[in-house]
C-alpha positions in Angstrom: 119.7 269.5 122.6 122.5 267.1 121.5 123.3 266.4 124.4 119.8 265.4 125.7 119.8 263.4 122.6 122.5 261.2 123.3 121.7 260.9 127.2 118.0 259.9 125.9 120.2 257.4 123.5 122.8 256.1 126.3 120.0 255.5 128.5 118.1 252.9 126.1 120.8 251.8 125.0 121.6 250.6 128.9 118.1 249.2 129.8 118.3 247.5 125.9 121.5 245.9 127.9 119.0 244.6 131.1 116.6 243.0 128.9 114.3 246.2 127.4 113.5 246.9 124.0 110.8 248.5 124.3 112.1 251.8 125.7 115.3 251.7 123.8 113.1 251.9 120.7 111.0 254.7 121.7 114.5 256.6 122.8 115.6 256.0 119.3 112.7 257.5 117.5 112.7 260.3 119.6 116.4 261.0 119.0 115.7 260.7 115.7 112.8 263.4 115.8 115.5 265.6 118.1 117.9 265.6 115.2 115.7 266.1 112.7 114.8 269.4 113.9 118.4 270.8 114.9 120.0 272.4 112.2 123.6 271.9 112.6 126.0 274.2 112.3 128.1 274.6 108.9 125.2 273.0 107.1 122.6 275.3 105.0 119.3 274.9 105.3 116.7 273.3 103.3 114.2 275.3 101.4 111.1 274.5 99.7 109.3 275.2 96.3 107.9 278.3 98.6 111.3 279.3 100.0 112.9 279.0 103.5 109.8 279.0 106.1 109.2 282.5 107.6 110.7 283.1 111.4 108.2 284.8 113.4 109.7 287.0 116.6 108.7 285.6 120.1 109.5 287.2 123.0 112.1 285.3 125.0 113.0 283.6 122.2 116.3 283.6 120.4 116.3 284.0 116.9 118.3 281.4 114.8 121.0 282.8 112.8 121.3 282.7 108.8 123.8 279.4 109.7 121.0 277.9 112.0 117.2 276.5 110.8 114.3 274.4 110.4 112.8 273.0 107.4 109.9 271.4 106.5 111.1 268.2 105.7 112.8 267.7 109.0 109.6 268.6 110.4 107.4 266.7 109.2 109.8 263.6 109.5 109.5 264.6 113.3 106.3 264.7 113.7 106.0 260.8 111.7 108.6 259.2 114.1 106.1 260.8 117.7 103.7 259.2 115.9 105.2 255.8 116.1 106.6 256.4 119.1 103.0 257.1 120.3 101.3 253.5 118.4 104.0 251.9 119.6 103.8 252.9 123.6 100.0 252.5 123.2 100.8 248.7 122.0 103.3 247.9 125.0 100.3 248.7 127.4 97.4 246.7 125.2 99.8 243.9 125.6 100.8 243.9 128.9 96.7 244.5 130.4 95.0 242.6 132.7 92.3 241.3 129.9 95.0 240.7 127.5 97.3 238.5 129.5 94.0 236.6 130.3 93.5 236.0 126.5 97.2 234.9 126.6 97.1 232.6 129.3 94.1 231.2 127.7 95.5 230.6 124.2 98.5 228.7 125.8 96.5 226.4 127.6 94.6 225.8 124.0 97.7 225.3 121.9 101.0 223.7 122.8 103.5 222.4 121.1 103.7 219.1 122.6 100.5 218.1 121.6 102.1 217.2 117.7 104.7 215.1 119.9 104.0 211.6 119.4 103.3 209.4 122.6 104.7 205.6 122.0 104.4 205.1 126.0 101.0 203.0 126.8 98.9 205.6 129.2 97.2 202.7 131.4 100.7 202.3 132.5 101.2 205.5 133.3 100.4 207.0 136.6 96.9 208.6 136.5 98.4 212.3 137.2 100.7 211.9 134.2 97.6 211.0 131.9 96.8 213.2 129.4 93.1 213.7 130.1 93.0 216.7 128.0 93.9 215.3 124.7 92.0 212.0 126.0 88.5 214.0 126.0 89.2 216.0 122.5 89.5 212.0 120.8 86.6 210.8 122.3 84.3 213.9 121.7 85.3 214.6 118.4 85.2 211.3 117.5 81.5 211.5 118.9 80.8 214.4 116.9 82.0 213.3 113.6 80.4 209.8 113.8 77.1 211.2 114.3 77.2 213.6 111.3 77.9 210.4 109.0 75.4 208.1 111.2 77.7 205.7 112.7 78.9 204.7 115.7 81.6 204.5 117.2 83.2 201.5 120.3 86.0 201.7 122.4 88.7 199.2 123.7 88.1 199.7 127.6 89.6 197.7 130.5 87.7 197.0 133.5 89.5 198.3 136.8 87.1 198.0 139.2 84.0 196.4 139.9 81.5 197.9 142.4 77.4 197.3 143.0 76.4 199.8 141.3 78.6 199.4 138.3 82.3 199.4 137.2 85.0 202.1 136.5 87.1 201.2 133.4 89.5 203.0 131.7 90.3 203.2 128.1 93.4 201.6 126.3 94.1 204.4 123.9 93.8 207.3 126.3 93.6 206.1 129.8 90.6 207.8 130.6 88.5 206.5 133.3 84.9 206.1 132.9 81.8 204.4 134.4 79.5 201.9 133.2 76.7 200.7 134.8 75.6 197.4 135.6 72.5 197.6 133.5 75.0 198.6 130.7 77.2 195.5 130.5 75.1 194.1 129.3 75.9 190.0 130.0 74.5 187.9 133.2 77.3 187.8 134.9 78.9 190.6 136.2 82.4 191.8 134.6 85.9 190.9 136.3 88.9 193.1 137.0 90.8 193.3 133.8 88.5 192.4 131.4 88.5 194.3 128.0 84.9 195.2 126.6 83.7 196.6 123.3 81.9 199.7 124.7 80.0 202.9 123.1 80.3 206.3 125.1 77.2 207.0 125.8 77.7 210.9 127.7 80.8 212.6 127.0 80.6 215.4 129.6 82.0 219.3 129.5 84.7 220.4 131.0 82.4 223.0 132.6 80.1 220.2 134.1 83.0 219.2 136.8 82.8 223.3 137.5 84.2 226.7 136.3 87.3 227.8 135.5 89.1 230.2 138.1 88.8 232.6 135.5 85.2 232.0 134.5 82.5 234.8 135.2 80.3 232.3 135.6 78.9 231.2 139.0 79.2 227.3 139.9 75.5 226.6 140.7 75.6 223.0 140.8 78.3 220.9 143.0 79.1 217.5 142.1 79.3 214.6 144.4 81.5 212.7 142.5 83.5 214.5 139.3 82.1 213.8 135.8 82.9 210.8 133.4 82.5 209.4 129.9 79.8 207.0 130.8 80.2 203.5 128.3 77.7 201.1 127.3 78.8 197.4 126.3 75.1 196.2 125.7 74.9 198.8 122.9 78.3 196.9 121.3 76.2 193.1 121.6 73.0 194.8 120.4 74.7 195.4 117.7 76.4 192.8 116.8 73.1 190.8 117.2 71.3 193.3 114.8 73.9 192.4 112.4 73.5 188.3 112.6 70.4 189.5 111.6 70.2 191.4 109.2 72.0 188.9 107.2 68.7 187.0 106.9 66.9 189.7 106.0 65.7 191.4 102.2 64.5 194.5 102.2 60.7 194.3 100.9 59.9 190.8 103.3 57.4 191.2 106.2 58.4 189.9 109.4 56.8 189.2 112.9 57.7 191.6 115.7 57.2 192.4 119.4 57.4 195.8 121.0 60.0 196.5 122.8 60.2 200.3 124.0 58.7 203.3 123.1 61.4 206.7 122.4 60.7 209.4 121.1 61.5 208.4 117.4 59.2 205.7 117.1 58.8 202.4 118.1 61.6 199.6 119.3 61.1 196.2 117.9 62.1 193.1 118.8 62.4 190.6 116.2 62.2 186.7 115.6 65.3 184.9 117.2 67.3 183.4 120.5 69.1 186.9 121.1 66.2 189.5 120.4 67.7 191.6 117.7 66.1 195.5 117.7 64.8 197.0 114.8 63.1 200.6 114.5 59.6 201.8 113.7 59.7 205.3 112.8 56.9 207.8 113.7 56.3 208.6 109.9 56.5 204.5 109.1 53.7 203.4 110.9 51.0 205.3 108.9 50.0 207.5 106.5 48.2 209.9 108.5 50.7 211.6 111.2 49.8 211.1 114.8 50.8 211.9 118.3 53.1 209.9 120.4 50.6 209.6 123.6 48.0 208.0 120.7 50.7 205.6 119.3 51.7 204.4 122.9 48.2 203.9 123.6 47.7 201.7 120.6 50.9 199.9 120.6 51.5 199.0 124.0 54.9 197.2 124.8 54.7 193.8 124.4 52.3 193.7 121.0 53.0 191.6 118.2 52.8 193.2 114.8 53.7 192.5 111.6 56.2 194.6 109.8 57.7 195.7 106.3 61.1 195.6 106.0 62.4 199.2 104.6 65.8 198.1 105.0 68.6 196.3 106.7 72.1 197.5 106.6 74.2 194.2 106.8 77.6 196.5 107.5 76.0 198.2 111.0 73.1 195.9 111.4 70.8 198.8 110.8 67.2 197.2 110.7 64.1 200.0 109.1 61.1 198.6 109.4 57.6 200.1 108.5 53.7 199.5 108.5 52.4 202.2 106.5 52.7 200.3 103.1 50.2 198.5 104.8 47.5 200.7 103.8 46.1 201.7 100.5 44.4 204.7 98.9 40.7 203.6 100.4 42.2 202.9 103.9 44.5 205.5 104.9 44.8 206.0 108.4 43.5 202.7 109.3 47.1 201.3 111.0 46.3 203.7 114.0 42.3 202.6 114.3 42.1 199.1 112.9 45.9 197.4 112.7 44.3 194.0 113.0 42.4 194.3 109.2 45.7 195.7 108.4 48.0 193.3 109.5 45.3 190.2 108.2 45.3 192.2 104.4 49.5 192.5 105.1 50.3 190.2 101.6 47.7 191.3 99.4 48.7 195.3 100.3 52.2 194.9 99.9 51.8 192.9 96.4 49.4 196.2 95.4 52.2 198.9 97.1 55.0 197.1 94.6 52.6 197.2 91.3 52.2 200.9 92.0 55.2 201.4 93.2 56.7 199.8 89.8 54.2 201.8 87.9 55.5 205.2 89.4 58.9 203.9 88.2 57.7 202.8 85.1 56.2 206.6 84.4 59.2 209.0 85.5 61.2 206.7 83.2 59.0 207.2 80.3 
């Protein structure tokens, strides 16, 4: 046994020598477990509180003599050290499966090191194949993501690279991704020139998924592309804006002001205001009246193109955020009427607001009693 022991040893020990730990390991704890149970010779044997465990007669079996034994300790040290020989030959084989290495290859490709490595090269410069696209869609998605949780948004340095009918590809300065923007989103008369840099807002930040699955991916590619997917950019959103802004500088909230209809959505009502440029404000489903009421029945009353008057709820003179509602134009006796009647309304527009800010100061006046 001692000397299958130390072949068991030599052996590990040699493929420890190629590169192996694994099995080097697993002969040590067995060698371990081997000499555990021999009792050597010259040495007396250990007894428990019980005494020296009973030898029962086997045939074919020699029986040890009084120099020659097994204890309990030894054997139970034996048995521990299978044991981890066992958990660790079971973890070998979880780690080298099929599923597993998938899960590996699939965390690498997630984290890397270089991504903490700080790029001071400009990536329009770089080749397009060297361009980090990867850590160019994270930026622009989260960026997305987080603006929209604090109701913001959020425009991008992009450079126009091309110009076709249809639109123009650009590419952005702090990533180099390319993107498309349409002609009806630039927004100006005249159509963009090759190396022009816009003010634009992503408008569609597509999936990796959308350009097709992974080779790895269970899931079947339903839908081919034409053309592979890009961050589509908007550089009328960027003057709308900035024209909502120069607006809002003019306005207090609590005025009434003339407006137009400009587009329906499905949050309200666009308005145009008063001015060269058009500035938008919104109409909110709930600000046009008291009583709640359908879309198709708002459309039908408020046609694009109508001139209405409008309170102003508030305008943000940081984003150029314009609120705008009609319901305060309506009183206790005449709820409801904006979606029947908005002409009375609009002609009784003064005299309601001065009665909705004595009630309103009223209300004020009685929760700080």
């Amino acid at each position: 046994q001692d000397t299958t022991a130390r072949s068991r040893l030599s052996a590990a020990l040699t493929d420890k020598m190629r590169g192996s730990w694994l099995p080097w390991l697993l002969a040590l704890v067995q060698a371990r477990g081997v000499f555990a149970f021999v009792g050597f010779v010259g040495l007396p044997t250990l007894e428990t509180t019980t005494g020296t465990l009973p030898q029962v007669e086997r045939p074919g079996r020699l029986r040890p003599t009084s120099q020659q034994g097994y204890s309990a300790t030894a054997a139970v040290a034996a048995l521990a050290s299978s044991a981890v020989a066992v958990a660790l030959l079971r973890r070998s084989r979880r780690d080298s499966s099929a599923v597993t290495g998938h899960y590996q290859a699939v965390r690498n490709r997630v984290e890397r090191k270089w991504w903490y490595i700080e790029e001071d090269r400009d990536p329009t410069t770089l080749p397009v194949w060297q361009r980090d696209y990867r850590y160019g869609f994270q930026v622009l998605r989260r960026s997305m993501i987080e603006a929209r949780k604090k109701g913001e948004k959020v425009f991008w340095d992009v450079r126009v690279i091309e110009v076709e009918e249809k639109g123009s590809k650009v590419e952005m300065l702090n990533s180099g991704l390319i993107g498309w923007m349409p002609t009806s989103f630039e927004g100006t008369a005249e159509r963009a020139k090759v190396g022009d840099v816009l003010k634009a807002e992503c408008t569609a930040c597509p999936m990796q998924r959308l350009n097709g699955e992974l080779k790895w991916s269970p899931w079947p590619n339903l839908y081919k592309r034409r053309e592979k997917a890009v961050p589509v950019f908007s550089h009328y959103l960027w003057l709308e804006q900035q024209r909502s802004i120069k607006k809002a500088q003019e306005l207090e909230a609590g005025s009434i002001v003339k407006a137009v209809v400009h587009a329906h959505c499905p949050k309200g009502l666009v308005m145009a205001l008063e001015g060269d440029e058009k500035p938008k404000g919104m109409l909110d489903m709930n600000d046009i009246s008291r009583k709640k009421s359908s879309h198709k029945w708002v459309d039908k009353m408020f046609p694009i193109g109508t001139e209405m008057k409008c309170f102003v709820v508030h305008a943000d003179k940081t984003n150029g955020r314009i609120t705008l509602s009609t319901k305060e134009f309506e009183d206790d006796d005449h709820v409801g009427w904006m979606l029947s009647f908005p002409e009375r309304c609009f002609a009784m527009a003064d005299e309601a607001v001065a009665r909705y800010n004595d009630k309103r100061e009223a209300y004020i006046a009685w929760l700080q009693r």
